[in-house]
PLY file of the C-alpha trace (Angstrom):
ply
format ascii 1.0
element vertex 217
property float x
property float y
property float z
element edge 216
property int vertex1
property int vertex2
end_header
64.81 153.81 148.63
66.65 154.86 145.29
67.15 151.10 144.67
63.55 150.10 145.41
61.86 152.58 143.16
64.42 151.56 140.14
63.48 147.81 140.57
59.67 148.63 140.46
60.25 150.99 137.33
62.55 147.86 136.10
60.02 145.34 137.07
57.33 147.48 135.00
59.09 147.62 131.71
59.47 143.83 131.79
56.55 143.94 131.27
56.44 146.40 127.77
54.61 144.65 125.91
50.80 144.70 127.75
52.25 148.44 128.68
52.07 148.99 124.95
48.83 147.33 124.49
47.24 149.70 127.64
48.73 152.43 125.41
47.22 151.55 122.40
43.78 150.98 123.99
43.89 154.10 126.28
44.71 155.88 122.93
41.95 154.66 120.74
39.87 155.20 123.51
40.71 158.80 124.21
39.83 159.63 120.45
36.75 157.31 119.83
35.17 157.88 123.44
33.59 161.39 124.47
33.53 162.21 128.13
36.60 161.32 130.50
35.96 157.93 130.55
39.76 157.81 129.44
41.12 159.83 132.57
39.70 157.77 135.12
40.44 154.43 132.99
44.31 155.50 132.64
45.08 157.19 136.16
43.19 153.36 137.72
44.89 151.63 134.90
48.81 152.97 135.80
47.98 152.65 139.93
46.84 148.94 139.80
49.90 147.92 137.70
51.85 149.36 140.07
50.36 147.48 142.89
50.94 144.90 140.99
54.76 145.01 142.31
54.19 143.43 144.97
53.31 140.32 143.45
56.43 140.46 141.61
58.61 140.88 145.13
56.70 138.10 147.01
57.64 135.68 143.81
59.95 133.02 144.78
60.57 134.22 148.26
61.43 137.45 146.88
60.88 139.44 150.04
63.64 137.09 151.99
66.32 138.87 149.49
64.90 142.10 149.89
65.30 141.76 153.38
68.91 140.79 153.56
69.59 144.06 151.30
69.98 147.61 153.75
66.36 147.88 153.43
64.05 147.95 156.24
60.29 147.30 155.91
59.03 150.49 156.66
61.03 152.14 154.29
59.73 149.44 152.03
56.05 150.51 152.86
56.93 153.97 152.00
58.30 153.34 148.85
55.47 151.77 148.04
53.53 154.11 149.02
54.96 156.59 146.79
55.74 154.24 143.80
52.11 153.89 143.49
50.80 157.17 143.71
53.60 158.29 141.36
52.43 156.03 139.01
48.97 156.70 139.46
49.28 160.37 139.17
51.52 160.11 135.91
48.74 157.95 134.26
46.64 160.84 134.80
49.03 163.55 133.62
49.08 161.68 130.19
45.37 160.76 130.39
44.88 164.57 130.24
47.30 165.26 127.71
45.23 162.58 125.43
42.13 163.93 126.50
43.33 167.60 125.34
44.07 166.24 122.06
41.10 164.23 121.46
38.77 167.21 121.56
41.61 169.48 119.51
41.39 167.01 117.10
37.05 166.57 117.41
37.35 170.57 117.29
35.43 170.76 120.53
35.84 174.03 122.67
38.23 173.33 125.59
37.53 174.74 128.80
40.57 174.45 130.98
39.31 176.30 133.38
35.94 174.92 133.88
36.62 171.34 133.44
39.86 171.41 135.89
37.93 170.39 138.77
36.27 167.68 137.07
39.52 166.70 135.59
41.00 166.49 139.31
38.61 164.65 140.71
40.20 161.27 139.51
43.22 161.95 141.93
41.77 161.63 145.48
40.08 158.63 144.34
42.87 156.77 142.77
44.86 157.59 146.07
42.11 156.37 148.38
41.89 153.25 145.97
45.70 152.69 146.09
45.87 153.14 149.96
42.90 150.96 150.35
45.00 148.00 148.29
48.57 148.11 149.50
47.82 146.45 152.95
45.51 143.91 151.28
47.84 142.74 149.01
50.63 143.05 151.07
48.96 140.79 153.95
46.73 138.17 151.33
48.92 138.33 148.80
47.59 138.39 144.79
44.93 135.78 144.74
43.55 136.25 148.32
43.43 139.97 147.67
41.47 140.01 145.00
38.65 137.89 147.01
38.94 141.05 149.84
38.51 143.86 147.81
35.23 141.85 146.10
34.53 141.11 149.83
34.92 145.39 150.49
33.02 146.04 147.36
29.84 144.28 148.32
30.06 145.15 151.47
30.47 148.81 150.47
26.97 148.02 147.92
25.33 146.63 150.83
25.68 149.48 152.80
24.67 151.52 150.06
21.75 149.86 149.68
20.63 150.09 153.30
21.66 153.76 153.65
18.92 154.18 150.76
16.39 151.75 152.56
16.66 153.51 155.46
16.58 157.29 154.28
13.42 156.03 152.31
11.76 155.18 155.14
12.73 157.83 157.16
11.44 162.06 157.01
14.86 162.77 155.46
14.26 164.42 152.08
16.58 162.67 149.75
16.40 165.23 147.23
17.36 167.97 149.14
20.32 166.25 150.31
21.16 165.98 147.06
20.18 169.17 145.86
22.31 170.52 148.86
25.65 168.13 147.54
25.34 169.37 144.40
25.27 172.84 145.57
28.93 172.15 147.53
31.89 174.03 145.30
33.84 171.80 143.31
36.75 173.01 145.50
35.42 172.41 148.26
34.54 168.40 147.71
38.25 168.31 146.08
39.47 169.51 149.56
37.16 166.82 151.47
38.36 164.17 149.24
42.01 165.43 150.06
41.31 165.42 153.90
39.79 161.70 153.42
42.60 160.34 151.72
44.96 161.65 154.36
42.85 159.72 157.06
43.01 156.68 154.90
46.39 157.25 153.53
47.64 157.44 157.70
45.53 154.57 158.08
46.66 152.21 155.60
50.48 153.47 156.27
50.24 152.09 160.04
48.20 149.07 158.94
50.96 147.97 155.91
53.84 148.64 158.16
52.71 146.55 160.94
51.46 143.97 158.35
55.26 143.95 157.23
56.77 143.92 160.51
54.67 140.55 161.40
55.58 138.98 158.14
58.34 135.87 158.32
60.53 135.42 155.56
0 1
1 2
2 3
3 4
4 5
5 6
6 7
7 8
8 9
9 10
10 11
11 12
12 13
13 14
14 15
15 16
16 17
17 18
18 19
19 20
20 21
21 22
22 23
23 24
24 25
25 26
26 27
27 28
28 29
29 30
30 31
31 32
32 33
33 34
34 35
35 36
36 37
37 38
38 39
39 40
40 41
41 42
42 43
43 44
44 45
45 46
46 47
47 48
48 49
49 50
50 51
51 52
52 53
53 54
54 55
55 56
56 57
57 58
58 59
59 60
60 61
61 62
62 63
63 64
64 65
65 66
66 67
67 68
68 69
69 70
70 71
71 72
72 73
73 74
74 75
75 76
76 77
77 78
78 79
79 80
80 81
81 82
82 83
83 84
84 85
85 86
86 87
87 88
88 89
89 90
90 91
91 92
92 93
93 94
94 95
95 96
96 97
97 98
98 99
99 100
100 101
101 102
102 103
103 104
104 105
105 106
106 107
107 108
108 109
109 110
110 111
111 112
112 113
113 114
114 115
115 116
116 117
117 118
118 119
119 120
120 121
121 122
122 123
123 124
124 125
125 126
126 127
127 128
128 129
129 130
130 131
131 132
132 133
133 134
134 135
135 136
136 137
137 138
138 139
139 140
140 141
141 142
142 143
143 144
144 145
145 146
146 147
147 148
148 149
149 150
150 151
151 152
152 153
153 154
154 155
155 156
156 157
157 158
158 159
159 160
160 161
161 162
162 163
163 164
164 165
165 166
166 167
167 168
168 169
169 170
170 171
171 172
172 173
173 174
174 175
175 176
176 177
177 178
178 179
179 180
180 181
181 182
182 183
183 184
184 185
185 186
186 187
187 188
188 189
189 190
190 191
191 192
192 193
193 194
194 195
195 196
196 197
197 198
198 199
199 200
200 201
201 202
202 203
203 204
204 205
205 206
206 207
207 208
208 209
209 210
210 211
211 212
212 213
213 214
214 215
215 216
């Protein structure tokens, strides 16, 4: 698994030079932006270029060499699987850090303490987003995965938009529902977005590997 991380972390830096652009953005962005428009930008930013791996091993039959090394697909799937999240959560560790600085610099109060759970709240979504993508593009591949997630998107609107139609119409007071979310502790929604990205994270895991296992190099 050593090897696999190494050649993601290689395949990465190949590609410095829109790394160093993302930098430069995500920098001018942190300073010139208020809110944490940057933390959620950076953490999503880092997690879907390390999805973006994958295209790089299916290039030119590159999962047929891959195969022939002592590497077996689950252990692939896990790698990824970590890679991703690694990557994710590092984005986020320096989207902080330029955060931080940004209001140092502005010379606006910091509350660690206050704003930690708002500042957390990127992380179960970037994992649910990463474990939602790794079986998509490992079974469509770059160009048909980009039509699914669209496909998952609007389907996910739709439903939104129904849930709404139908709450409206119903004797459900909407605004005490949402008067009762808002009263939830900001611990205790980080927990329930832990617990759902377990369930998706399992999920996905069994879906990828079995998506792997049926593949035919």
């Amino acid at each position: 698994m050593r090897g696999l991380i190494t050649k993601d972390f290689l395949l990465i830096f190949k590609r410095k030079q829109t790394l160093i652009i993302f930098a430069v953005l995500a920098l001018v962005m942190g300073f010139a932006m208020d809110g944490t428009f940057i933390i959620g930008y950076l953490t999503m930013l880092t997690a879907i270029v390390s999805i973006s791996t994958i295209s790089y091993d299916e290039f030119e039959n590159g999962f047929s060499f891959l195969m022939t090394l002592p590497v077996s697909r689950k252990t692939y799937v896990i790698e990824k699987y970590l890679f991703c999240s690694f990557m994710g959560f590092a984005g986020w560790c320096v989207s902080v850090v330029i955060y931080m600085i940004g209001k140092l610099i502005k010379q606006i109060p910091v509350g660690l303490i206050d704003e930690l759970p708002m500042l957390f709240a990127i992380l179960p979504v970037m994992l649910v987003f990463t474990s939602a993508i790794i079986p998509l593009q490992l079974k469509f591949g770059v160009e048909k995965s980009r039509i699914a997630i669209f496909a998952i998107y609007g389907g996910m609107a739709l439903v939104v938009f129904l849930a709404s139609k139908l709450l409206s119409k119903s004797s459900i007071d909407v605004s005490e529902l949402v008067t009762g979310l808002n009263a939830l502790s900001p611990a205790l929604v980080l927990m329930l977005f832990l617990i759902l990205w377990l369930a998706v994270t399992a999920v996905s895991y069994l879906i990828s590997v079995k998506i792997m296992e049926k593949k035919e190099f």
